[in-house]
N, C-alpha and C positions, 0 to 999 in steps of 0.2 A: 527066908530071904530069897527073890528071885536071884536066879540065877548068872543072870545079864545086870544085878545091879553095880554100880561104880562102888569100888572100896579106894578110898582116896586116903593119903598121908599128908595130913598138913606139919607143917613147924618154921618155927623162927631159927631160921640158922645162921650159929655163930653169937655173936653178942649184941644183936639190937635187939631192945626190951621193949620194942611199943607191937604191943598184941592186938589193938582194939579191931583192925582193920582184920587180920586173920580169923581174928573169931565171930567178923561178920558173916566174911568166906565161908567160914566153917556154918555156921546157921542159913546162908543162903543153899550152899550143895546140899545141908541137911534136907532140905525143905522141898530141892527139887531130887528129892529119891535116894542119893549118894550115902554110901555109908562112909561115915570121916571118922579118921581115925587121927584126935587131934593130941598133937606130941607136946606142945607149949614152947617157953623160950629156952633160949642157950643151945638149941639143939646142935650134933656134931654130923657132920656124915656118915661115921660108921651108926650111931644110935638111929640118925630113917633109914640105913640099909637095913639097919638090925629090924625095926618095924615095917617094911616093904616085905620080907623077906617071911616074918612070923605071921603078918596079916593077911599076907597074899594081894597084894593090895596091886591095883590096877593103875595107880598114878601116884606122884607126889608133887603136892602144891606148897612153895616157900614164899611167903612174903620179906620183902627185904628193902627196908628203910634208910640202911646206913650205909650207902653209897660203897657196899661191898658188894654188887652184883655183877661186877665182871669177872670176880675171884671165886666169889662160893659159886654161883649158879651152873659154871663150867666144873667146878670141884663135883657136885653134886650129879651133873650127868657122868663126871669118871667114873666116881666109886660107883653108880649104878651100872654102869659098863665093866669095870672092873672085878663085881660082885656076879657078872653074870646075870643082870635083872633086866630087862627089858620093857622098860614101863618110863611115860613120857614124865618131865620134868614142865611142872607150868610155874610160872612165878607172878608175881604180883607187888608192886608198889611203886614208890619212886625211878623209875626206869626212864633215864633220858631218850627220847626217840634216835637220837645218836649212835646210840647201846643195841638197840634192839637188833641189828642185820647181825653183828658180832657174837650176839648170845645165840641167834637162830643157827651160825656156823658152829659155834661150841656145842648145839644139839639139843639146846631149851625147847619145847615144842612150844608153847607160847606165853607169851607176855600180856598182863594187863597192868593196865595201869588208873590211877585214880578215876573216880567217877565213870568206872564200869557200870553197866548193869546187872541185875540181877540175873537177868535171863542171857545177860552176854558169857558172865563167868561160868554159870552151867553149862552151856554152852561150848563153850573153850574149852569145858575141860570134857563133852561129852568127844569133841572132836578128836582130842587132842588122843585119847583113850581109841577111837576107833583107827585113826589114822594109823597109830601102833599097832593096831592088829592086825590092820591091812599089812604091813610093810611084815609082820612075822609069819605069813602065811606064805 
């Protein structure tokens, strides 16, 4: 595996069961190079810190459907903060434009939302990945 390649942690965190849109996520980042590392639903924070941490992994993407995005998505950059990990938080799904400056102050590095493209969500998350390395150097 090169060495420069993206290791990404997808999951559905917390209790929304609709996956179908994460696991396009997950086959598009496949597709443009990324290695994902996909965790499925129900997930908790400490289970992707526990996977962030074991995989080495370079980013974590949550999609979130059930209008819990301003509780977990802020949750999820604590525990990464709190665990010591330094790797961006991108999210993806139902996100009122409303939401988004709130989430960007909570420290989500970026938001998509429906009818992304392909090459936008690679994209965001190649960004999202370099912009943190910048800021750790």
């Amino acid at each position: 595996m090169p060495a420069d390649r993206i290791r990404i942690v997808l999951a559905k965190l917390g209790l929304d069961g609709h996956d179908r849109g994460i696991k396009v996520v997950a086959r598009i980042l496949r597709d443009a190079g990324m290695e994902v590392i996909y965790l499925g639903l129900r997930q908790t924070t400490k289970s992707i810190v526990t996977a962030v941490m074991e995989e080495d992994a370079d980013a974590v993407g949550l999609s979130l459907h059930n209008a819990g995005h301003m509780t977990l998505a802020p949750a999820m950059v604590q525990a990464l903060s709190d665990a010591q990990l330094s790797v961006p938080v991108v999210i993806g799904g139902i996100i009122p434009d409303a939401d988004r400056e709130e989430l960007y102050d909570a420290g989500v590095a970026a938001v998509l939302g429906p009818g992304a493209s392909a090459e936008e969500v690679a994209q965001v998350v190649r960004d999202a990945v370099a912009r943190q390395a910048d800021s750790s150097s």
